[in-house]
C-alpha positions as CSV (number, residue, x, y, z in Angstrom):
1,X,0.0,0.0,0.0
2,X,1.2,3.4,-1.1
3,X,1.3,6.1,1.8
4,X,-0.3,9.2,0.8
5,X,1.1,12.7,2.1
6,X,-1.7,15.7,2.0
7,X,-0.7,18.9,2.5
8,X,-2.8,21.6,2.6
9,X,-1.9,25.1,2.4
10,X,-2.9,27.9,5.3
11,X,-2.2,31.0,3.4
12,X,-0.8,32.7,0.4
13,X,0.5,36.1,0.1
14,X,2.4,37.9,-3.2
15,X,5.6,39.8,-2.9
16,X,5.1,43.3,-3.5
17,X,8.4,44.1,-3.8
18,X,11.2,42.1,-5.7
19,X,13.5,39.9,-3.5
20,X,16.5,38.1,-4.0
21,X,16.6,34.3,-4.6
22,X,17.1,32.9,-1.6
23,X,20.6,30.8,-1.9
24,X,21.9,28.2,0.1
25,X,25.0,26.1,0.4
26,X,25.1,23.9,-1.8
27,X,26.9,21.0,0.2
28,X,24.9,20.2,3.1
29,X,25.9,16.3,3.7
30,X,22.2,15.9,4.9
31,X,20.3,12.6,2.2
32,X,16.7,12.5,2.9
33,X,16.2,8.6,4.1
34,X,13.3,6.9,2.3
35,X,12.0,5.3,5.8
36,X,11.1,9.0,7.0
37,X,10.5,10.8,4.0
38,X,6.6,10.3,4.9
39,X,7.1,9.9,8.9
40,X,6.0,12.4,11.2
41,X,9.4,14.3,11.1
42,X,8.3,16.1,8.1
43,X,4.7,17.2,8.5
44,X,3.3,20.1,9.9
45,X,0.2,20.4,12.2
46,X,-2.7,18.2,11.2
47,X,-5.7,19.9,10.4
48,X,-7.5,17.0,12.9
49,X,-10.5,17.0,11.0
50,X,-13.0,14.8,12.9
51,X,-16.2,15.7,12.7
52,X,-18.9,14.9,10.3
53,X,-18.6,16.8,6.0
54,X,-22.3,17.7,6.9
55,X,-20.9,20.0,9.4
56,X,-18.5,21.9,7.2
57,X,-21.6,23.0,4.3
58,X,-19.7,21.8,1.2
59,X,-21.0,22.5,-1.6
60,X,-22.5,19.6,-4.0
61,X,-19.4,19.7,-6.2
62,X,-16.3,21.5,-7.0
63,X,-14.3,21.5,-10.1
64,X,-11.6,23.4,-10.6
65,X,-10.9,23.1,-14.1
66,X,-13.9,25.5,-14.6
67,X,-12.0,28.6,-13.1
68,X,-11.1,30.2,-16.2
69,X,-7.7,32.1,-14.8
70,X,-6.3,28.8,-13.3
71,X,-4.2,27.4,-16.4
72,X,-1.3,26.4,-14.6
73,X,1.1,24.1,-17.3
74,X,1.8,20.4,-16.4
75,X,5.4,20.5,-16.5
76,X,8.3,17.9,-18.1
77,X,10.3,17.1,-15.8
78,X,13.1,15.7,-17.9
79,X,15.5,13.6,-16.3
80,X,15.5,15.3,-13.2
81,X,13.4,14.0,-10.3
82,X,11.8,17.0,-8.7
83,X,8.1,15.8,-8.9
84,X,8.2,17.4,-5.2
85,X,8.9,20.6,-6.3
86,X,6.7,20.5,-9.2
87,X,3.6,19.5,-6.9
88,X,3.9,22.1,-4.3
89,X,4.9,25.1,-6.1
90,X,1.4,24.1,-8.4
91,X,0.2,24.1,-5.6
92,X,1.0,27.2,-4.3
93,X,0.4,28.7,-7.3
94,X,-3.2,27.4,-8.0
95,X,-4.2,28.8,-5.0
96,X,-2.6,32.5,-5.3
97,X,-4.2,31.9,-8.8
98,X,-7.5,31.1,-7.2
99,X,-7.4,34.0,-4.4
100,X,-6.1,36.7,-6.6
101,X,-7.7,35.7,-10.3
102,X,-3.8,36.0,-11.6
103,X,-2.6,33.2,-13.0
104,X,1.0,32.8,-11.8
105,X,3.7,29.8,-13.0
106,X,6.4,29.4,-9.8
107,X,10.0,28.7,-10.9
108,X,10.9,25.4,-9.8
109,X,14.3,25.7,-10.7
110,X,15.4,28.2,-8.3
111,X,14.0,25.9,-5.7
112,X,15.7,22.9,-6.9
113,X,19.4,25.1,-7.2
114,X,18.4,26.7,-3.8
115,X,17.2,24.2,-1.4
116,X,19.8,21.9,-1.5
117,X,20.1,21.8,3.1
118,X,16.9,20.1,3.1
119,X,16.3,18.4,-0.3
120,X,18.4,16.1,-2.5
121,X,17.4,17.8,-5.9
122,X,17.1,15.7,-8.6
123,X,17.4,12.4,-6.4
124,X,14.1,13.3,-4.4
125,X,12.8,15.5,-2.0
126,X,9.8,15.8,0.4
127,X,6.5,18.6,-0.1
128,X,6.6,20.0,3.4
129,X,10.4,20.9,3.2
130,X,9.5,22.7,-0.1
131,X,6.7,24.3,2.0
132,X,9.1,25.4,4.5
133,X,11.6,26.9,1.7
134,X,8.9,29.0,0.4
135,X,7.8,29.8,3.7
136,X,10.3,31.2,4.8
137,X,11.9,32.8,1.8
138,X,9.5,33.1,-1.5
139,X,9.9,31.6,-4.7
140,X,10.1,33.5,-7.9
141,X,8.5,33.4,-10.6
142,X,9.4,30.8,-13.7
143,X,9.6,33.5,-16.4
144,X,12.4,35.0,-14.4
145,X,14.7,32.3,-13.0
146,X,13.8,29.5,-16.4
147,X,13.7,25.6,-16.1
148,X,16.8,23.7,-16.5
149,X,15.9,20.1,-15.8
150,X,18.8,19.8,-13.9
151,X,20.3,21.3,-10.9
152,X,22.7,24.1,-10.4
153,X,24.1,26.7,-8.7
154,X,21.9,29.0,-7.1
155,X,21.6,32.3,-9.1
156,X,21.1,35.7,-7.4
157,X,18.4,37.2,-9.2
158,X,15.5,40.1,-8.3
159,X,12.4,39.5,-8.5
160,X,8.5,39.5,-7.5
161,X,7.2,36.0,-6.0
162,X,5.3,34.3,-4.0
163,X,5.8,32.9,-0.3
164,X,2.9,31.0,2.0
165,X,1.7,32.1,5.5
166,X,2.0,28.3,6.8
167,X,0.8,25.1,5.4
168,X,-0.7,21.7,7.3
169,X,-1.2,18.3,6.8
170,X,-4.4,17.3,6.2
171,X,-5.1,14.4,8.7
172,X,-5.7,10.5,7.0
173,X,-10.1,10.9,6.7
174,X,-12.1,11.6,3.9
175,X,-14.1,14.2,5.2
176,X,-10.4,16.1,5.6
177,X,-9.7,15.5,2.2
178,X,-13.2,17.0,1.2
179,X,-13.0,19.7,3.3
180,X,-9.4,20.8,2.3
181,X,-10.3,19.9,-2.1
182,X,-13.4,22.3,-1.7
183,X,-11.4,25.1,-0.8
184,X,-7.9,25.0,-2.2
185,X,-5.5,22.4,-3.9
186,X,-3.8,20.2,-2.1
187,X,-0.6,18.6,-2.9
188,X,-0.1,15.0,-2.8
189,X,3.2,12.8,-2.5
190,X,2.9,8.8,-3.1
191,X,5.4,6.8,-1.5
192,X,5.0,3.6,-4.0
193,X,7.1,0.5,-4.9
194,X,8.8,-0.5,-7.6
195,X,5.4,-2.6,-8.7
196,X,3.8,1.0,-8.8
197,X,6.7,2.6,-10.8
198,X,6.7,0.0,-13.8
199,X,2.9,-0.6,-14.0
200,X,1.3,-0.6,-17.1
201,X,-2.3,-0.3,-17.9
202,X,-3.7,-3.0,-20.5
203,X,-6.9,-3.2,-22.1
């Protein structure tokens, strides 16, 4: 069984002024270890949803597709292994897109050539530590630090972006998940074997 990480965002906020990309060093000696990547260690809060969806007044159905300002791109990745980064920084942006009615495309290469003390770049990574990175520094946007497909050295650019207010996990319960879907994206991480990786769907 695959282990699902939800993470839900608490807050967005745009940048009003341009900022520098955060850089980091880019030798940290710190390998994220596939039994914790998904432990406790790396998620925020829960959002300890219990109670019953009737409680909450969600509507019927939501579809986001419909929202005519949130064309965010599905991106190729390449050979570089960054679906982390690609999944929160959508997420992040969907829901600035959603709040604001801009549409906004997040650079995901000057996270992957920034973060490099509490991600492994191209070799993996983990959603809430990209949370945290944006958190607490911003992330530019793509059209002004480009994507690569592979990591590099951390360019000091300026800049408008984004950063978060905080983000949560949303706790294992469908009602959670209903909740947290109804009102903003929520990016998902799938721990999964190699049975997963190399499945192929036949007719």
């Amino acid at each position: 069984m695959a282990n699902v990480l939800l993470s839900g965002l608490r807050g967005a906020k745009q940048l009003g002024q341009n900022f520098r990309s955060a850089c980091r060093s880019l030798s940290s000696g710190q390998l994220v270890e596939p039994g914790y990547v998904f432990g406790r260690k790396c998620f925020g809060p829960d959002y300890g949803v219990t109670t019953s969806v009737g409680q909450y007044g969600l509507p019927k159905s939501v579809d986001w597709r419909k929202v005519p300002w949130l064309k965010i791109p599905v991106k190729d990745q390449r050979g570089c292994g960054n679906c982390y980064i690609q999944a929160s920084l959508v997420g992040i942006g969907s829901l600035h897109s959603i709040i604001t009615g801009i549409n906004v495309e997040l650079s995901s290469q000057h996270v992957l050539d920034a973060n490099t003390i509490t991600n492994s770049g191209c070799m993996g990574g983990t959603i809430p530590k990209v949370f945290d990175f944006v958190m607490r520094g911003g992330v530019v946007l793509e059209s002004a630090y480009p994507y690569t497909g592979k990591r590099g050295f951390c360019q000091d650019i300026k800049a408008k972006g984004l950063t978060i207010e905080g983000w949560a996990q949303v706790a294992p319960a469908e009602e959670a998940l209903m909740y947290a879907v109804a009102h903003q994206p929520v990016a998902v991480g799938v721990a999964a074997g190699i049975e997963f990786e190399n499945y192929q769907y036949v007719c």
